[in-house]
Each structure stands twice: as structure tokens, then as C-alpha cells.
Backbone as CSV, one residue per row, in Angstrom:
resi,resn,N_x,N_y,N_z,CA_x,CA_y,CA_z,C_x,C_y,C_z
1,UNK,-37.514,61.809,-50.604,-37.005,60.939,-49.579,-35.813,60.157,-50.154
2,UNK,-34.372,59.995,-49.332,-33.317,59.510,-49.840,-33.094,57.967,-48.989
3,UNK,-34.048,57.534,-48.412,-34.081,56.430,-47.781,-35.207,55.649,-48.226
4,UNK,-35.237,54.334,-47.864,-36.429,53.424,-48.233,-38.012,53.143,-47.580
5,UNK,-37.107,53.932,-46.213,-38.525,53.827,-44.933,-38.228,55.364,-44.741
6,UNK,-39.213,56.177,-43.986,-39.448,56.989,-43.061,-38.289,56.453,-41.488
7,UNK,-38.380,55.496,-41.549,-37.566,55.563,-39.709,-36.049,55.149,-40.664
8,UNK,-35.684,54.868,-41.837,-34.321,54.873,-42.214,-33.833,56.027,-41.760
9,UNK,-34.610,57.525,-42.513,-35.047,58.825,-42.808,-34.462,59.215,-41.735
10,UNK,-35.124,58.850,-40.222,-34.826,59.300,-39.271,-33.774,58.837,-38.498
11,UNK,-33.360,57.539,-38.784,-32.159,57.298,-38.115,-30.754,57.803,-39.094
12,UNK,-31.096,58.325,-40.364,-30.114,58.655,-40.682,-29.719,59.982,-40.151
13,UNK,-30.844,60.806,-40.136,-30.938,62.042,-39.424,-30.109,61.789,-38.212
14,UNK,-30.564,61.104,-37.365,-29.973,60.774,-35.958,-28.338,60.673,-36.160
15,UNK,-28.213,59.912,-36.903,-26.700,59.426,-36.884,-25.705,60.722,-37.278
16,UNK,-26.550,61.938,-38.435,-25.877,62.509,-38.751,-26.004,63.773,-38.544
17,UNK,-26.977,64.395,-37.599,-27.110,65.529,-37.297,-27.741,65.952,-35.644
18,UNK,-28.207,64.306,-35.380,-28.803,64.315,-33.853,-28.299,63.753,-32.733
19,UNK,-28.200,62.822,-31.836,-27.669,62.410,-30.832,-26.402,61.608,-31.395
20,UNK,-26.272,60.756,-32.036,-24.906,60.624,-32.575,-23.950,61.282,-33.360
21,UNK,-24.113,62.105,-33.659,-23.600,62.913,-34.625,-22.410,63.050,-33.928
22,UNK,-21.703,63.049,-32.964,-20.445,63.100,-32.161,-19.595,61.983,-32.544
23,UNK,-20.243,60.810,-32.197,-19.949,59.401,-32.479,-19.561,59.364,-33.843
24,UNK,-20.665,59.948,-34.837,-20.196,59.277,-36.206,-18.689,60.686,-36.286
25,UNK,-18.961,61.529,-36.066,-18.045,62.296,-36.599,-16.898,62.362,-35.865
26,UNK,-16.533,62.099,-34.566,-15.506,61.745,-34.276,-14.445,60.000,-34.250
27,UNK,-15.871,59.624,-33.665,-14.951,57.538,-33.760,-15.204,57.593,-35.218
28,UNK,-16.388,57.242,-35.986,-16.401,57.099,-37.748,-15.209,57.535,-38.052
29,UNK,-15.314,59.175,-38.696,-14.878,60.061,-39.010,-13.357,60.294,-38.831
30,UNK,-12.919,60.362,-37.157,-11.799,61.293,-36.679,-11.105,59.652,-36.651
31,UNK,-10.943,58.998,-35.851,-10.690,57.962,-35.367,-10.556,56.917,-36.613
32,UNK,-11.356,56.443,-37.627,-11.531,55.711,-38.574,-11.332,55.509,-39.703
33,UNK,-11.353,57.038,-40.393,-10.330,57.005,-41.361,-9.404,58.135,-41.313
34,UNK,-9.576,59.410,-40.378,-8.831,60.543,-40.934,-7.375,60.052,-39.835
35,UNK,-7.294,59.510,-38.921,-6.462,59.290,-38.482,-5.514,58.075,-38.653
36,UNK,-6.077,56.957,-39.057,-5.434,55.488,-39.920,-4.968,56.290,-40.853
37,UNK,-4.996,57.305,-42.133,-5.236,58.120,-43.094,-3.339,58.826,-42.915
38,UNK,-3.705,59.703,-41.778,-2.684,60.439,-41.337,-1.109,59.830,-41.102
39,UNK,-1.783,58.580,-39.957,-0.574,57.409,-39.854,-0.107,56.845,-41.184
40,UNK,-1.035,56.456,-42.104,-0.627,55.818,-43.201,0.621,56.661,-44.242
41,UNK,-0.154,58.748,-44.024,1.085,58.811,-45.011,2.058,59.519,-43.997
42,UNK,2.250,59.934,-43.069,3.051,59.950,-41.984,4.719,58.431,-41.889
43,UNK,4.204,57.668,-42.237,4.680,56.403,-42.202,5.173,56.605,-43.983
44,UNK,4.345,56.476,-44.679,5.144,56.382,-45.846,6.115,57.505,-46.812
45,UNK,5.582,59.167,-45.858,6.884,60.086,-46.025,8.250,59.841,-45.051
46,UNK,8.309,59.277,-43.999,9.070,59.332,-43.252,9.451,57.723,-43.126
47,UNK,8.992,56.665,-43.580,9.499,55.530,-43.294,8.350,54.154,-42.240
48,UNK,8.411,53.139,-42.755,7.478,52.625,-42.325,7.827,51.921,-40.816
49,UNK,7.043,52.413,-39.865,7.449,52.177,-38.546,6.619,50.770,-37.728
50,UNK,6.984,49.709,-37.416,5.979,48.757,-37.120,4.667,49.006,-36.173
51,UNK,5.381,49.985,-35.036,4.205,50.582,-33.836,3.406,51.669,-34.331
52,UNK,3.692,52.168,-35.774,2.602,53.342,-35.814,1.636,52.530,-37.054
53,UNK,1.866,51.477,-37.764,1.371,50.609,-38.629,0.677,49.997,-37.857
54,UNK,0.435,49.504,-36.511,-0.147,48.868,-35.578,-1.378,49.959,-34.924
55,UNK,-0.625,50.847,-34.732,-1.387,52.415,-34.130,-3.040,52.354,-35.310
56,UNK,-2.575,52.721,-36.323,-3.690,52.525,-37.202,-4.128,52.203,-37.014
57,UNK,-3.916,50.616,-36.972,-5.410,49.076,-37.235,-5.862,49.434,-35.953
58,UNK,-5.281,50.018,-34.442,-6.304,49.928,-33.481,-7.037,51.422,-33.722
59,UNK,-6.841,52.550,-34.526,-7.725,53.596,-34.557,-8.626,52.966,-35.723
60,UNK,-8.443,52.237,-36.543,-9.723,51.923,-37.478,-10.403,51.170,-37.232
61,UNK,-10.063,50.169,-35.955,-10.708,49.013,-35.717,-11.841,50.022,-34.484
62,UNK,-11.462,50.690,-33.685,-12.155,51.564,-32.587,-13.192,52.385,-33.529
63,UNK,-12.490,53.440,-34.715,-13.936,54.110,-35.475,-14.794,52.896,-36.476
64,UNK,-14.306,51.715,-36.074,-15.323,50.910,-36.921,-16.275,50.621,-36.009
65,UNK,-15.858,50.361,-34.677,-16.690,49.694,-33.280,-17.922,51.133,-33.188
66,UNK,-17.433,52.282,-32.952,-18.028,53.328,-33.208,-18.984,53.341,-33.626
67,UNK,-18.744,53.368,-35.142,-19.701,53.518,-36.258,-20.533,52.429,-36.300
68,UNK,-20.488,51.587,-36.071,-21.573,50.364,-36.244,-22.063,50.206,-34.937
69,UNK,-22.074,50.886,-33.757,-22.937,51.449,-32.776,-23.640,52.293,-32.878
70,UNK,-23.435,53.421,-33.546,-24.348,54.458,-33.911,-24.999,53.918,-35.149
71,UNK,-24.724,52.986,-35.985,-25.492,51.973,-36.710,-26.389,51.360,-36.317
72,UNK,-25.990,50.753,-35.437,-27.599,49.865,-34.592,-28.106,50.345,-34.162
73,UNK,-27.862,51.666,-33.202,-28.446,52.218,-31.801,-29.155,53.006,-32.483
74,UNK,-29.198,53.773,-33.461,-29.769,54.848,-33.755,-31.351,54.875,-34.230
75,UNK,-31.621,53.469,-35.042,-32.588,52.967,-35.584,-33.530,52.455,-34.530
76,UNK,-33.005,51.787,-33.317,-33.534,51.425,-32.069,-34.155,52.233,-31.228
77,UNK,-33.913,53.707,-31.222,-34.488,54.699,-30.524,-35.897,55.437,-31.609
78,UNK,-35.911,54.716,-32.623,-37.017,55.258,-33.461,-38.105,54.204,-33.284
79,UNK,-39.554,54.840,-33.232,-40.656,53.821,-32.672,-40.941,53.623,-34.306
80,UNK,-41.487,52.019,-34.347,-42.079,51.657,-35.743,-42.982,52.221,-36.140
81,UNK,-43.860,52.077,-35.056,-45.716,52.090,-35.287,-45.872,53.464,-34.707
């Protein structure tokens, strides 16, 4: 076991292979860093542009909102007892 509880276990499962798995892998993932990522060296081969430096912070700030929804939510759909 790579978690501390059994329902960690399973919400990690969840997050990463079951009903969120969209969520983490596109807002997390696509949205959060591979695309802030892209802008960042996009911007620093070609020149630093103020609206695509802005573009970023709202795609990392959106795969952060993301990810810390499929953070809470996921654990919430698992029964304790």
C-alpha cells in the first residue's frame, strides 16, 4: 500500500485512473503545467510578450482550481465505514 489509509488508496485511484482522471489529466496536467510550460518557452524563444505572460497565470491558476477539485471531491465520494 502506497498511501496511509485504504480510502487515500482509493481516492488516489479515483483521481488517477477513475472518474477524475479527465480533470486531473487535462485541467492538472494540460492546462497547469504543460501549457503555462509551453507559453513560458514560447515567450522566451521569441520574446517576452505581456498578454501571453498573463495567458499563463490564467491557465495555471484554472489547472490549479482543477486539481484541487478533484482533490477534495474525490475522497468525498469514498464511504469511511
Amino acid at each position: 500500500m502506497r498511501h496511509a489509509t485504504d480510502v487515500a488508496e482509493a481516492a488516489a485511484r479515483d483521481i488517477h485512473h477513475g472518474r477524475y482522471k479527465w480533470a486531473y489529466r487535462i485541467g492538472a496536467l494540460g492546462l497547469g503545467f504543460v501549457a503555462p510550460l509551453a507559453i513560458g518557452i514560447y515567450t522566451f524563444t521569441v520574446g517576452v510578450t505581456f498578454p501571453a505572460i498573463i495567458g499563463a497565470g490564467v491557465f495555471a491558476i484554472i489547472g490549479f482550481f482543477i486539481h484541487e477539485y478533484a482533490f477534495v471531491m474525490a475522497p468525498q465520494r469514498i464511504p469511511n465505514s
